[in-house]
N, C-alpha and C positions, 0 to 999 in steps of 0.2 A: 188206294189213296182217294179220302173224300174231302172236298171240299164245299163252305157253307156260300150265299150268294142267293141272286133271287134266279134258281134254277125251277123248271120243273122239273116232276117224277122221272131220273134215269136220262136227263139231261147233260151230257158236258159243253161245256162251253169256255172259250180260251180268248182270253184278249192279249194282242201279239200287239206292241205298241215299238215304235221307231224313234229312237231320240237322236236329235242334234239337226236335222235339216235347219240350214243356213248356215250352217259352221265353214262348209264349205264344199263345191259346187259337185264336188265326189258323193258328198253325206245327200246333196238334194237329189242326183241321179238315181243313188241307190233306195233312198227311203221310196223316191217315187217308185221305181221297177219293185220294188218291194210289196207295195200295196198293189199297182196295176196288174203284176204277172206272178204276185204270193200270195202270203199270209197276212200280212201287217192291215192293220182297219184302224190305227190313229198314229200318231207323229206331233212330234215335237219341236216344237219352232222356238229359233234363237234368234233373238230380236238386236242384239249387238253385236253380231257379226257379218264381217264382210259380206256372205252371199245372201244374207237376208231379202234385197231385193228379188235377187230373181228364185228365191224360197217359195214369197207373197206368189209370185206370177204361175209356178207350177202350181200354187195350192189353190190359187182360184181355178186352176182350168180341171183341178180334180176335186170339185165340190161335195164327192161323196168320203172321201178322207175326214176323220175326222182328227180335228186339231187343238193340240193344248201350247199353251205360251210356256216354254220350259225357260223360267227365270235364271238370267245369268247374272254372278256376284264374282266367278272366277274364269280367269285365261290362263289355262295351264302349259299348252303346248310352248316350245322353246321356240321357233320361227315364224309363228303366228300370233300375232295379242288383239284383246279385245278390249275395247272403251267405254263406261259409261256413256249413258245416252244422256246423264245429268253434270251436276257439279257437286262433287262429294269425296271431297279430298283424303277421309278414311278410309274410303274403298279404293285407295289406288295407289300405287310402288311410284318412286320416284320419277317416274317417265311419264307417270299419267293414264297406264294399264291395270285393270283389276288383277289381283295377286295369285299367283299361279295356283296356291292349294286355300283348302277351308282350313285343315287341320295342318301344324307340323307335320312335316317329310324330311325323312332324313335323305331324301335326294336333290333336296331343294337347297341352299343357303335358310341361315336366321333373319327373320324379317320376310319370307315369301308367303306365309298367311295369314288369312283373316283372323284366326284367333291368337295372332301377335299383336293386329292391326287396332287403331281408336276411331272406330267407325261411330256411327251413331243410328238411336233405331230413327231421328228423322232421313238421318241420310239415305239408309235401305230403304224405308217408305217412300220418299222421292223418285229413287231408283226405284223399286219395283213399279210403282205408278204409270213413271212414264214408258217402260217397257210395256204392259199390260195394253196403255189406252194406246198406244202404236200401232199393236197389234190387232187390236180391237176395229182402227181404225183403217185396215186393209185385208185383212182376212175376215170374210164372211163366216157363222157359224160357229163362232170358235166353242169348244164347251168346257173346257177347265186347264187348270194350271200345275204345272211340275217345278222341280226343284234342280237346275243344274249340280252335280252333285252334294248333294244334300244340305247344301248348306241350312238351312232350319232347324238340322240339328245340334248346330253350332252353339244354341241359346234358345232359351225355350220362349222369348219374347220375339225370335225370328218366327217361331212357331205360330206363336198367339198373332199376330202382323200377316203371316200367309192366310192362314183358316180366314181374316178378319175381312182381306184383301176380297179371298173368292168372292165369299160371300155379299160384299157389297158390289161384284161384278156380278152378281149373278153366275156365276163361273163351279165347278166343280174343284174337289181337289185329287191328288191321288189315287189312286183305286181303291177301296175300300171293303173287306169282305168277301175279297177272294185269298186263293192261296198261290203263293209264288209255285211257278212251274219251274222244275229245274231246268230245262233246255238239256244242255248237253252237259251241265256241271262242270268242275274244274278240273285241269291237268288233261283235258282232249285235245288231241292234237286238231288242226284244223280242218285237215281232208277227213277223220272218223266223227266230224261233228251233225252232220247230216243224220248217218246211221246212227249215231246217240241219242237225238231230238226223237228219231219216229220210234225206237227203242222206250222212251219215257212218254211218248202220246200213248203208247199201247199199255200203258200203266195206270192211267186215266181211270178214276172212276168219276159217276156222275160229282156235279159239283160247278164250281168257274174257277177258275185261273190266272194266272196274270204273268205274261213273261216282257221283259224290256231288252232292247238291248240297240248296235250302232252300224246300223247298215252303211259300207261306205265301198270302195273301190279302191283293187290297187293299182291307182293310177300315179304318174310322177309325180301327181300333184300332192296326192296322200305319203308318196315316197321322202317328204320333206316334212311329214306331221309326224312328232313324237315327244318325249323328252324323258329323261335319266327314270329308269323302272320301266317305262312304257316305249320302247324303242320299234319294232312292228307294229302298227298300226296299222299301216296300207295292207297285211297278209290278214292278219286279225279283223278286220273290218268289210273287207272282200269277201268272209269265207261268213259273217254276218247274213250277208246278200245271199249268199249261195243256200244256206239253208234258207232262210224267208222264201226262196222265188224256188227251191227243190220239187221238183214233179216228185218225188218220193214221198216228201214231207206231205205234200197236198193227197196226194192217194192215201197216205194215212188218214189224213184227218177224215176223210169222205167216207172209208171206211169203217173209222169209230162211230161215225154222223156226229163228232166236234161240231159245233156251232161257232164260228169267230164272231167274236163283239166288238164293239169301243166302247169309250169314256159314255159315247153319245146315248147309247142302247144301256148303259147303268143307270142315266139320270132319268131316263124314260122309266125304266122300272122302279126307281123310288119314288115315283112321282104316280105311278098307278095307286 
């Protein structure tokens, strides 16, 4: 398996990226132990959730993390919700919360997504805005932006609005130009997801990579995040951690001589 990217000759290189730090104080633990004592070399930052503060204060103290603003439009969990940082009454359920899915779910009631919902693209422009210059305004470094689940592909003028966004941020998007690593694929149970991860680095040919995924801890706290489809969380997100920070996993990679990257070491190379 080869993948294209700005590699050189017999190069692999894998960018292992962390989404959701600030969602809540589980996700910032683990995304941190993740990059300190793993794999992970960028993270994803939520700008309208609860632990967002003390997100900002972990990621200044780890200034070689690199960091992307991952844009939130949805609060999906059932005993958790999150708020626009603006005022935009198409993005938000009668209580005043952004709408649990992007798309219809048939686990959800009618009426819980955005694409029920009569937003408007000023309203998403406001809203993305002021989440961006927040960020911007307390995280040093930042180099590009995500998409909390995907909402951009919702409409392809959300599309043309993020590309437009980066780039008047000077901001990156995406990864671009790698190929998705499987990790451990789907239907692994959570203790054989370790041996599946270094099972598929060893399948690795030269190339870049890209894998994502939600470091978190199964703490009480996580024991109360869930909602209809997605009920484990805390076991599912714990076992996140445990491969990212796996001494297996790291021996692998030293082994293949993988090179881990971020967002940061891609703009530097298109920029040569």
């Amino acid at each position: 398996m080869a993948a294209s990217g700005f590699t050189q000759d017999n190069e692999i290189r894998l960018l292992v990226r962390a989404d959701d730090i600030g969602s809540f104080h589980a996700a910032n633990e683990a995304c941190i132990e993740s990059y300190q004592n793993g794999i992970v070399r960028s993270v994803e930052l939520m700008v309208p959730c609860a632990w967002y503060p003390e997100a900002v204060k972990m990621l200044n103290e780890n200034l070689g993390l690199d960091v992307g603003i991952h844009l939130v439009l949805t609060s999906e969990w059932s005993n958790v919700k999150w708020r626009p940082l603006t005022h935009c009454p198409g993005l938000v359920d009668e209580n005043g919360y952004f709408f649990p899915m992007v798309w219809k779910n048939d686990n959800f009631p009618p009426g819980s997504s955005l694409s029920e919902a009569s937003w408007t693209m000023e309203e998403v422009e406001t809203e993305m805005r002021a989440q961006i210059e927040q960020a911007l305004r307390h995280v040093p470094k930042i180099t590009h932006l995500s998409c909390h689940m995907g909402f951009t592909h919702l409409d392809p003028r959300l599309q043309t609005l993020y590309v437009s966004l980066a780039n008047e941020y000077k901001l990156s998007t995406e990864a671009t130009g790698l190929e998705w690593f499987t990790g451990w694929g789907k239907d692994v149970r959570p203790e054989e997801r370790i041996d599946a991860f270094c099972q598929n680095l060893e399948k690795l040919g030269p190339g870049s990579y890209f894998f994502l995924d939600h470091p978190g801890k199964a703490t009480g706290e996580m024991k109360t995040v869930g909602h209809k489809g997605y009920e484990n969380v805390d076991i599912d997100r714990e076992w996140v951690t445990r491969v990212f920070t796996s001494e297996k996993v790291m021996q692998t990679i030293r082994k293949k001589g993988i090179k881990l990257i971020s967002y940061a070491d891609l703009m530097q190379d298109q920029n040569k």
